[in-house]
Jmol script that loads the backbone (N, CA, C; Angstrom):
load data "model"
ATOM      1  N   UNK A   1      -1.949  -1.770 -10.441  1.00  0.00           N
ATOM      2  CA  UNK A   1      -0.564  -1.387 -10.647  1.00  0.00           C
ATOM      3  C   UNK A   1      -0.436  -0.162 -11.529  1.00  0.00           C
ATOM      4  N   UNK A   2      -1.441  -0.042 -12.442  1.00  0.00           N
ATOM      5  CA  UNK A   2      -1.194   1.371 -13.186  1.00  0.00           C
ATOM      6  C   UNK A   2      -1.460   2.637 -12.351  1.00  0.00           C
ATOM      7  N   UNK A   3      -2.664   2.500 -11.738  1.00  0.00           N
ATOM      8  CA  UNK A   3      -2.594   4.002 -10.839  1.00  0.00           C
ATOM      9  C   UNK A   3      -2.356   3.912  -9.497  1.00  0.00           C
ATOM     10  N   UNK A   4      -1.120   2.985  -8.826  1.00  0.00           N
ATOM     11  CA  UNK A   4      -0.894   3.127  -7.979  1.00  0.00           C
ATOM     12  C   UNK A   4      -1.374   3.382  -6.368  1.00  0.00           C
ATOM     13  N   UNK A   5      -2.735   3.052  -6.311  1.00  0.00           N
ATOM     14  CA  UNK A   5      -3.183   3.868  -5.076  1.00  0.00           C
ATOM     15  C   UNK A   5      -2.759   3.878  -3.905  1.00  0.00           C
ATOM     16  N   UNK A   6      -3.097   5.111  -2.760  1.00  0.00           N
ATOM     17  CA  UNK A   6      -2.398   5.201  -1.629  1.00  0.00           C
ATOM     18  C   UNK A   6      -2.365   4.393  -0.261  1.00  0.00           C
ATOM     19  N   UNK A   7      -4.024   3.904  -0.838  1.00  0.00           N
ATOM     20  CA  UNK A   7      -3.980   2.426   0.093  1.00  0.00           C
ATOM     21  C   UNK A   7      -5.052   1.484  -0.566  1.00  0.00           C
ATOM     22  N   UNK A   8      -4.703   0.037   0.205  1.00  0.00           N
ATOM     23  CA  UNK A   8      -5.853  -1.250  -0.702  1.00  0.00           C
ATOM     24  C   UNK A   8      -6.746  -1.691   0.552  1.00  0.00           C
ATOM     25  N   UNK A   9      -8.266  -1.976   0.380  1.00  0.00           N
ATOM     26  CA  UNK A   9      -8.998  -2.545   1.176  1.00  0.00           C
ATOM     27  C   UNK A   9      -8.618  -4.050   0.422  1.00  0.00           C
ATOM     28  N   UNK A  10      -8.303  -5.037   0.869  1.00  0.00           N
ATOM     29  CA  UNK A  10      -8.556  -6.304   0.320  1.00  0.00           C
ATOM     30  C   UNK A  10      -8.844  -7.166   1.732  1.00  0.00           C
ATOM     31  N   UNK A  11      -9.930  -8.088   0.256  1.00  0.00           N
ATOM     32  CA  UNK A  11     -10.941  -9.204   1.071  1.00  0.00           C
ATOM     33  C   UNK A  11     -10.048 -10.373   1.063  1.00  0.00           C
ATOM     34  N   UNK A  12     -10.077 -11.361   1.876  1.00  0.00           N
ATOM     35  CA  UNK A  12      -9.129 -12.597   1.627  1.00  0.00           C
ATOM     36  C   UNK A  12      -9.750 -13.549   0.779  1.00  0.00           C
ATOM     37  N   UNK A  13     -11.510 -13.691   1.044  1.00  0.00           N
ATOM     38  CA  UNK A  13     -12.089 -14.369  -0.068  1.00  0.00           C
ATOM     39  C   UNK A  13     -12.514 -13.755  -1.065  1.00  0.00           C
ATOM     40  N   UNK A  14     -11.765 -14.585  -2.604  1.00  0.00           N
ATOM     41  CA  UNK A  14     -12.351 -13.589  -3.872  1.00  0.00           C
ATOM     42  C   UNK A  14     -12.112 -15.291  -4.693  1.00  0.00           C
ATOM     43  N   UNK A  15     -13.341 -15.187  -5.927  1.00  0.00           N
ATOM     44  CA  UNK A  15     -13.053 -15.881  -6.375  1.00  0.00           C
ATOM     45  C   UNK A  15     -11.461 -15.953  -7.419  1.00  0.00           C
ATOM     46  N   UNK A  16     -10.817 -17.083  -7.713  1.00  0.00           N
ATOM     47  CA  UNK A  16      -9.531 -17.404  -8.460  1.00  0.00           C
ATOM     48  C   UNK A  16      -8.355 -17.026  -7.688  1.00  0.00           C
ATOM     49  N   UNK A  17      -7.585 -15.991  -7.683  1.00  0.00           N
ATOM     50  CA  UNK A  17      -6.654 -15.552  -6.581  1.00  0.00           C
ATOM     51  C   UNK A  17      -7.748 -15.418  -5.056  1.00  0.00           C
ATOM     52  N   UNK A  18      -6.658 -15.565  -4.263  1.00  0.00           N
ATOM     53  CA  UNK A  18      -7.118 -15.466  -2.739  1.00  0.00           C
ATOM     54  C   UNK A  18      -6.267 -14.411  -2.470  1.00  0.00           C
ATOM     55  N   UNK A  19      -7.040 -13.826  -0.925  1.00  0.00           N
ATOM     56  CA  UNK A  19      -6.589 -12.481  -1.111  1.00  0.00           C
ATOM     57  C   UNK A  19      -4.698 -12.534  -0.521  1.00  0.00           C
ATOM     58  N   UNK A  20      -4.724 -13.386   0.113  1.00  0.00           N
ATOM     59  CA  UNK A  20      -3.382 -14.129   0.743  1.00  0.00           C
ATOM     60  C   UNK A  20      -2.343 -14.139  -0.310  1.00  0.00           C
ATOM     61  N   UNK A  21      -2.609 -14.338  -1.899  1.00  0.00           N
ATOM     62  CA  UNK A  21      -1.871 -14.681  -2.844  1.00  0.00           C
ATOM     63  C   UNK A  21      -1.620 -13.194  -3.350  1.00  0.00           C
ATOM     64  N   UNK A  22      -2.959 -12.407  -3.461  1.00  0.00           N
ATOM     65  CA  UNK A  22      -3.067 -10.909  -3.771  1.00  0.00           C
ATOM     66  C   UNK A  22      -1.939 -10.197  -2.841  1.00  0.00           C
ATOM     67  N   UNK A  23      -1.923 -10.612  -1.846  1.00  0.00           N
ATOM     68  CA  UNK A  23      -1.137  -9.495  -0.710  1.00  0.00           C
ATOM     69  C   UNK A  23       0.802  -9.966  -0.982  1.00  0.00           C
ATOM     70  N   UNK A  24       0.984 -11.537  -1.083  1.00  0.00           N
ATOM     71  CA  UNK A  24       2.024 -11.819  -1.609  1.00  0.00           C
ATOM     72  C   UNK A  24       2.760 -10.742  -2.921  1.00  0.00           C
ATOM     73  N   UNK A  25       1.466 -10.791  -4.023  1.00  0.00           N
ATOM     74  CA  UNK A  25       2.309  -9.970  -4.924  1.00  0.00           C
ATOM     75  C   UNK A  25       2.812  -9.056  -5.125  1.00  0.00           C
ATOM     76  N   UNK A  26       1.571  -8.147  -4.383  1.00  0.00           N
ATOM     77  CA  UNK A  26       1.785  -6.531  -3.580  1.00  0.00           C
ATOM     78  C   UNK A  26       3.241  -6.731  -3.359  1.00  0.00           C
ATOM     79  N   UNK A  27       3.614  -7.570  -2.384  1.00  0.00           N
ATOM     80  CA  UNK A  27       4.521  -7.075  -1.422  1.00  0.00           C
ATOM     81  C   UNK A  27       5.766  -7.702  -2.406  1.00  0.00           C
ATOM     82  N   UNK A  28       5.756  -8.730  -3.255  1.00  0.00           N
ATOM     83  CA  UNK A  28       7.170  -8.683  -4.136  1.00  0.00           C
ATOM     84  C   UNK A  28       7.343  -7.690  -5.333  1.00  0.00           C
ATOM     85  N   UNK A  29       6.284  -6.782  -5.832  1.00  0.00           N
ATOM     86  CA  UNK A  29       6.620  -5.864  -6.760  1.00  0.00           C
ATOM     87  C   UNK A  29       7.151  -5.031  -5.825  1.00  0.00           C
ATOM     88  N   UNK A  30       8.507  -4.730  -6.179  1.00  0.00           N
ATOM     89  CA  UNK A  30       8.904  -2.817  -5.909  1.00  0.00           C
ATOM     90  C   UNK A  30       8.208  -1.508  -6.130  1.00  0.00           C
ATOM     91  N   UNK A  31       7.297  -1.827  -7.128  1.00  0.00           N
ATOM     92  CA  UNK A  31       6.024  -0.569  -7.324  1.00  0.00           C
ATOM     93  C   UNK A  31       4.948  -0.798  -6.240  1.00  0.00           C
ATOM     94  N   UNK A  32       4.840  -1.866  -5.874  1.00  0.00           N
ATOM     95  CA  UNK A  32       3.532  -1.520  -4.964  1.00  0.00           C
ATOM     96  C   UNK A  32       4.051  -2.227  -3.626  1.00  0.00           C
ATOM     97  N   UNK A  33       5.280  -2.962  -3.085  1.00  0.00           N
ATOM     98  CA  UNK A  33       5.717  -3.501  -1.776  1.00  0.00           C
ATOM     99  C   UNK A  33       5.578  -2.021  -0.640  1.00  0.00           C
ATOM    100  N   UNK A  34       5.378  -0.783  -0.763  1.00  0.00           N
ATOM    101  CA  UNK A  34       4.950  -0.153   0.294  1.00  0.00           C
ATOM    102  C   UNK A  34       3.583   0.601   0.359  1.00  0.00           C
ATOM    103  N   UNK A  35       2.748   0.043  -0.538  1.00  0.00           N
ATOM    104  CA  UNK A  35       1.048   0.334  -0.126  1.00  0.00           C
ATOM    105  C   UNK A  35       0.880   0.040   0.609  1.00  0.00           C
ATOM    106  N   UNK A  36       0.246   0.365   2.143  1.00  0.00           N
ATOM    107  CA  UNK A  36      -0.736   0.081   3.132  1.00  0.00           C
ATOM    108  C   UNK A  36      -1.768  -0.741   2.506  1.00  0.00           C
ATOM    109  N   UNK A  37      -1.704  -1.965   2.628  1.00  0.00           N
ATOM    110  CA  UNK A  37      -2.900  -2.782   2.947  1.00  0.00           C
ATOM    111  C   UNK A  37      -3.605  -3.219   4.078  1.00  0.00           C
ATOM    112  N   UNK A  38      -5.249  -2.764   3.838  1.00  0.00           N
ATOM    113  CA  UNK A  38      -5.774  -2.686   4.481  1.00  0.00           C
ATOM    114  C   UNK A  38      -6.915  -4.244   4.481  1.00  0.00           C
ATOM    115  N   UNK A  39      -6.432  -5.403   5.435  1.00  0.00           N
ATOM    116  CA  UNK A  39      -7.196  -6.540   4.948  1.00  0.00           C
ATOM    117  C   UNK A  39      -8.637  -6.378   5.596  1.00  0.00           C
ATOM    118  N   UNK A  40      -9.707  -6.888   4.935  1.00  0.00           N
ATOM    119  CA  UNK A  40     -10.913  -6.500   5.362  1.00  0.00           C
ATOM    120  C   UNK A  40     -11.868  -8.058   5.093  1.00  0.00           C
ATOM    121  N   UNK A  41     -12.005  -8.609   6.159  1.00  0.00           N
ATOM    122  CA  UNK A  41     -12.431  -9.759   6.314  1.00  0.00           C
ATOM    123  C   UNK A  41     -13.335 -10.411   7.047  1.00  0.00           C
ATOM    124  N   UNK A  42     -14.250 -11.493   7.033  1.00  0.00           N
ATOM    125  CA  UNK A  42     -15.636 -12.189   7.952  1.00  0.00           C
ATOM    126  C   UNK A  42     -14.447 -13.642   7.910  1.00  0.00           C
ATOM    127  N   UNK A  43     -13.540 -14.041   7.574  1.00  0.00           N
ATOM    128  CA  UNK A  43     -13.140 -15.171   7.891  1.00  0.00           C
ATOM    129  C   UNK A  43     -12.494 -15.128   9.472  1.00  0.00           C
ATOM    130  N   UNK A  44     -12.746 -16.294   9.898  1.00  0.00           N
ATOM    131  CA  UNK A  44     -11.932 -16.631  11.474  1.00  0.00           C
ATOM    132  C   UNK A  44     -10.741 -17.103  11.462  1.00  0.00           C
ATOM    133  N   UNK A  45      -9.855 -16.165  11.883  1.00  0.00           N
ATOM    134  CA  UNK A  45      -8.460 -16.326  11.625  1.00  0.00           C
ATOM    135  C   UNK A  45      -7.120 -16.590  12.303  1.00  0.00           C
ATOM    136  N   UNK A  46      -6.724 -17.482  12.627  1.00  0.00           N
ATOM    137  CA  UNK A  46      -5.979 -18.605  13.418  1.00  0.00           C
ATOM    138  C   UNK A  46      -5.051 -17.751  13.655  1.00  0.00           C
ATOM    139  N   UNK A  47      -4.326 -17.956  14.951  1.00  0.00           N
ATOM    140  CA  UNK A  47      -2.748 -17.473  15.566  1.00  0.00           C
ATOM    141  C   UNK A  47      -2.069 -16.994  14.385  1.00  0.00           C
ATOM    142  N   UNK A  48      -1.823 -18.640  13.807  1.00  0.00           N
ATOM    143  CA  UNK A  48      -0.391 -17.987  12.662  1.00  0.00           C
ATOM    144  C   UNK A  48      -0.831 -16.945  11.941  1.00  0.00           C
ATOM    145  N   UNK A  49      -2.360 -17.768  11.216  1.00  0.00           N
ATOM    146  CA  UNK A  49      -2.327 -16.441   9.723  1.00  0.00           C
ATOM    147  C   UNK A  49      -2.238 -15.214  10.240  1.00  0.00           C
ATOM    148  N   UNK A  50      -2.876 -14.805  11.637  1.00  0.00           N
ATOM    149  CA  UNK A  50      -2.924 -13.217  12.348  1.00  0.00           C
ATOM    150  C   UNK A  50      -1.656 -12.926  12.455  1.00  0.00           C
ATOM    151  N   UNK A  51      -0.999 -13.674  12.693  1.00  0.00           N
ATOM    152  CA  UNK A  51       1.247 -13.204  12.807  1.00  0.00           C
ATOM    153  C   UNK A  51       0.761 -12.907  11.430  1.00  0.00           C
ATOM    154  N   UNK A  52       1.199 -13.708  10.756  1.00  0.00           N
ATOM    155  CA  UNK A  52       1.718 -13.642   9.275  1.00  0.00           C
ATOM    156  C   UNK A  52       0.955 -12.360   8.248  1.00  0.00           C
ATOM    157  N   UNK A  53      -0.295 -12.113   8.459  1.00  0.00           N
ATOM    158  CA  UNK A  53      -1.121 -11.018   8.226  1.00  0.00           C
ATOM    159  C   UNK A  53      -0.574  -9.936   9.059  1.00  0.00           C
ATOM    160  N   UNK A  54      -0.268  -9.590  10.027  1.00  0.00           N
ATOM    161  CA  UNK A  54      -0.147  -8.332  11.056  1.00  0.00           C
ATOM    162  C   UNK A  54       1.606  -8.007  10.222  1.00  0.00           C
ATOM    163  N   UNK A  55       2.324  -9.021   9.489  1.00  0.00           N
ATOM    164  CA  UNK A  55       3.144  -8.583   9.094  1.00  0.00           C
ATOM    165  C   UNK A  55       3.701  -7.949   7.889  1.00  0.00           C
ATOM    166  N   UNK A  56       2.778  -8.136   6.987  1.00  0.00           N
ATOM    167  CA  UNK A  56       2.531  -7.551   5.717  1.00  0.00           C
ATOM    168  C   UNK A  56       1.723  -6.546   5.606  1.00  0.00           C
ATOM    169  N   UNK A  57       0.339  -6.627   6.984  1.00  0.00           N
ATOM    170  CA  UNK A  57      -1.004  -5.690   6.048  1.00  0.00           C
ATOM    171  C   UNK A  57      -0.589  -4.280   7.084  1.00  0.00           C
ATOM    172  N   UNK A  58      -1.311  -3.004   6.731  1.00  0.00           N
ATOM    173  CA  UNK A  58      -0.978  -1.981   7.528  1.00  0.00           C
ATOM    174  C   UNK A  58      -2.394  -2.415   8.622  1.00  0.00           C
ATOM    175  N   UNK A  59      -3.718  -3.115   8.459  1.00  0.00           N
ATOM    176  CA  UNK A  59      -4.583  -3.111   9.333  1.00  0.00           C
ATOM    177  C   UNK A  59      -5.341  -4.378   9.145  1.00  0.00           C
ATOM    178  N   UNK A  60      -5.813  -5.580   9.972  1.00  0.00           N
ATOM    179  CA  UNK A  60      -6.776  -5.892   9.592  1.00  0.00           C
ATOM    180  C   UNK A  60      -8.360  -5.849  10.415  1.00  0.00           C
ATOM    181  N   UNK A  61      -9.128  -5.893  10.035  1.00  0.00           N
ATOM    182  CA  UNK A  61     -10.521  -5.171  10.046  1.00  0.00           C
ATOM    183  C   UNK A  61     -11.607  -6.429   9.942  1.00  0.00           C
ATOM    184  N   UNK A  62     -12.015  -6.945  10.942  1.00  0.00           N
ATOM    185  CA  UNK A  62     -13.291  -7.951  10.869  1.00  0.00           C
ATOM    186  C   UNK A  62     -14.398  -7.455  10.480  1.00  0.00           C
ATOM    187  N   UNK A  63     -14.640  -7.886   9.362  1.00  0.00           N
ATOM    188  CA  UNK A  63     -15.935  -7.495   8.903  1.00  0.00           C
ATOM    189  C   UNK A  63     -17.350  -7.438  10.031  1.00  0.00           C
ATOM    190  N   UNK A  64     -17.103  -8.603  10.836  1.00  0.00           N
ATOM    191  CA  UNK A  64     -18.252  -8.723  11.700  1.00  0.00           C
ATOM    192  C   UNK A  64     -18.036  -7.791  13.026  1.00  0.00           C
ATOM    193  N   UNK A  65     -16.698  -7.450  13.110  1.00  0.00           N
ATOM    194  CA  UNK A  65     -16.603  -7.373  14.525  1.00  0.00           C
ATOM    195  C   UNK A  65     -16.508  -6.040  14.731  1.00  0.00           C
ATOM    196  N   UNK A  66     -15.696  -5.298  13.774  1.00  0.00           N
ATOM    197  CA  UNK A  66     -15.583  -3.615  13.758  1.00  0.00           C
ATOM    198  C   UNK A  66     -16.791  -3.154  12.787  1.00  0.00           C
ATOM    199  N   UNK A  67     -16.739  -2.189  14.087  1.00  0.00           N
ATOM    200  CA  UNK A  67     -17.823  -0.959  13.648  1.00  0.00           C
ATOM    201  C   UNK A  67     -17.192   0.068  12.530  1.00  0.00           C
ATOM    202  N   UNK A  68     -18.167   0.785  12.023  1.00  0.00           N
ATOM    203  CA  UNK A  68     -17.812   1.700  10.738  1.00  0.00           C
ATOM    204  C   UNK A  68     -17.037   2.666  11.326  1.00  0.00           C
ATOM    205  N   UNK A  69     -17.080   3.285  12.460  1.00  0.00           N
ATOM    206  CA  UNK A  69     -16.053   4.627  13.250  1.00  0.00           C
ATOM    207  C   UNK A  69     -15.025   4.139  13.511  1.00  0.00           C
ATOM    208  N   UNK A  70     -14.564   2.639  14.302  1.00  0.00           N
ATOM    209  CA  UNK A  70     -13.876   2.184  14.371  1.00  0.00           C
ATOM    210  C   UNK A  70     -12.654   1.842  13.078  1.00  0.00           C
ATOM    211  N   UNK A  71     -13.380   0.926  12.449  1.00  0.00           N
ATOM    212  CA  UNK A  71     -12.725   0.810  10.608  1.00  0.00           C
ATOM    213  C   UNK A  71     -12.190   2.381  10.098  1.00  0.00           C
ATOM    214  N   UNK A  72     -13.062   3.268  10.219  1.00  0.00           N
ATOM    215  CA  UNK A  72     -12.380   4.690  10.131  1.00  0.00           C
ATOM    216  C   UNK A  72     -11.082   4.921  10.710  1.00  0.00           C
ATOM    217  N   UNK A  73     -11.278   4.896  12.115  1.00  0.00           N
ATOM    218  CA  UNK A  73     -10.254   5.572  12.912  1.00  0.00           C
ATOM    219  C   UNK A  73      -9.311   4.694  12.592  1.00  0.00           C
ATOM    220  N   UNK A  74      -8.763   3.441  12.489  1.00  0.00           N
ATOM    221  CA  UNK A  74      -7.754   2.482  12.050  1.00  0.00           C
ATOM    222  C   UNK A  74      -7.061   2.690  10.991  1.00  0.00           C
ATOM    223  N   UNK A  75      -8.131   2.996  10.228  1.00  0.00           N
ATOM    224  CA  UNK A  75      -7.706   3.343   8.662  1.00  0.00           C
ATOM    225  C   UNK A  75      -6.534   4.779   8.373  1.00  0.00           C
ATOM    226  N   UNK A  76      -7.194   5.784   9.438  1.00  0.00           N
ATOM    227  CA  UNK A  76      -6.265   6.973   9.565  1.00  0.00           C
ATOM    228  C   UNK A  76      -5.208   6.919  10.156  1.00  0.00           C
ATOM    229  N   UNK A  77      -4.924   5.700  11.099  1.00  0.00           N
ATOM    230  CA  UNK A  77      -4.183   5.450  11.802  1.00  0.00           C
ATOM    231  C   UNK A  77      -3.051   4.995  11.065  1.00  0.00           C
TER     232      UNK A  77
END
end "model"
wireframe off; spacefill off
backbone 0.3
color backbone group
């Protein structure tokens, strides 16, 4: 929150906060509710959470499944 950055890679697993709780807060501060978050994840992720994620994050990114050019080009996107 102090230096603001122009975009966030976040993992959903971290130990203490989850990244689910992380992306909640993002999005109720007025200082940071329009960062592009970028979720970056190896978890397998069900119908809903993919709604509910596709509606907050600017991208999300399977760790296993996207390639590094790919993760690029998304990211610029």
């Amino acid at each position: 929150r102090e230096t603001l950055p122009k975009a966030i890679f976040l993992d959903l697993s971290m130990p203490g906060m989850d990244g689910y709780q992380v992306l909640e807060e993002l999005r109720r501060d007025p200082r940071t509710a329009d960062i592009p978050v970028v979720i970056n994840t190896s978890e397998l992720l069900g119908e809903e959470e993919l709604r509910r994620l596709t509606t907050q994050a600017a991208a999300i990114v399977l760790k296993n499944l996207d390639v590094r050019q790919g993760t690029a080009e998304r990211v610029r996107n």
